[in-house]
C-alpha positions in Angstrom: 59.1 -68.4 67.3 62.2 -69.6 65.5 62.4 -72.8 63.4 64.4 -75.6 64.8 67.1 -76.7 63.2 67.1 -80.1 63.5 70.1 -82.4 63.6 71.4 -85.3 61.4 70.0 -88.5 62.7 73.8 -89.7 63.2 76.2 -87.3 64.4 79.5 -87.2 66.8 78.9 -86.5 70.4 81.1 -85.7 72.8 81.4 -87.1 77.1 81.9 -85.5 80.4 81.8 -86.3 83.5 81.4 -84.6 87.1 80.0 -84.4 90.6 78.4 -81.5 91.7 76.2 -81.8 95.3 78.0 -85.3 95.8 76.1 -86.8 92.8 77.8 -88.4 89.6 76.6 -86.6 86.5 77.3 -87.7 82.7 77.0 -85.1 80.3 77.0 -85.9 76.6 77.0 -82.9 73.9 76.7 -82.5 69.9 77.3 -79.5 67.8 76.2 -78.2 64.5 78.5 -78.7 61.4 79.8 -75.1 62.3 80.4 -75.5 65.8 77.8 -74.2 68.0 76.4 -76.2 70.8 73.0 -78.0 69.4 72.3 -80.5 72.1 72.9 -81.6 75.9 72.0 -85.0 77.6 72.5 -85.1 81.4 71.8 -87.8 83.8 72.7 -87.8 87.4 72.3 -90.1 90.6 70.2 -93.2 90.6 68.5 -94.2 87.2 64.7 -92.6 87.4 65.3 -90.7 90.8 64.1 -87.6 90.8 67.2 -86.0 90.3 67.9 -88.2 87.0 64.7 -86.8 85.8 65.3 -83.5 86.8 68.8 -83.4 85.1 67.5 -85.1 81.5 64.2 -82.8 81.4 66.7 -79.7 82.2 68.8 -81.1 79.0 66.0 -81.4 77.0 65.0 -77.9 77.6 68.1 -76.6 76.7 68.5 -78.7 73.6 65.3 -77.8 72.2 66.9 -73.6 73.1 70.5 -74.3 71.5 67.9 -75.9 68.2 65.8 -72.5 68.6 68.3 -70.5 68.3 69.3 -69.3 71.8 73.8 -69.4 71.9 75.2 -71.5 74.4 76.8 -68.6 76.4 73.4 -67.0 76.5 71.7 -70.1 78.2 75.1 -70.3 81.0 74.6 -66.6 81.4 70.6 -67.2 82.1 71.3 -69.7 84.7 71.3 -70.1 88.4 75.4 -69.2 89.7 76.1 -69.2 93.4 76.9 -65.5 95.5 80.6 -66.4 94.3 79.8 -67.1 90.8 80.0 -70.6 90.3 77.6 -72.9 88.8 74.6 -73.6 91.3 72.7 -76.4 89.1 73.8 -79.4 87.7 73.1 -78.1 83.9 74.8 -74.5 84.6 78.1 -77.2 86.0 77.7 -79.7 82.5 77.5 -76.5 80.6 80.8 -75.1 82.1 82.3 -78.0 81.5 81.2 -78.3 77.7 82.7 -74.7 77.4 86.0 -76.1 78.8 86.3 -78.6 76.2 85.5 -76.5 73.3 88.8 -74.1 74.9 
């Protein structure tokens, strides 16, 4: 297993916001001091509803992949897209939209 780089305890984040399903997400994202993605936070519907859970333990296992060593395009290209390509989960949508930002 890889080390995991761990992050400055105070460091710029970044905001966005979405709906996907009809729910209101708010993703928030850091990066390492050479760019790369190094963390995701995702919440989503009602606070502690199942689907808030669901989205912050998603962004939690992708932070602790992006701190591993796994490269953001590699966890979008991993996840769940729809027969047309799209994002299907709310993670695969914040991480779109994180890519956007960075473009």
């Amino acid at each position: 297993m890889t080390d995991r780089e761990r992050l400055p305890g105070r460091r710029d984040s970044t905001i966005v916001e979405f709906f996907h399903d009809n729910i209101h997400y708010t993703a928030g994202f850091s990066r390492f001091a050479d760019g790369r993605l190094a963390e995701v936070f995702l919440n989503g519907g009602k606070l502690d509803s199942q689907t808030d859970v669901f989205a912050r333990d998603c962004a939690i296992a992708a932070s602790l992949a992006l701190q591993s060593g796994c490269p953001a395009d590699d966890l979008r290209a991993a996840l769940t897209r729809t027969g047309a390509g799209g994002a299907a989960g709310a993670l695969s949508v914040a991480l779109d939209c994180i890519a956007e930002v960075a473009s």
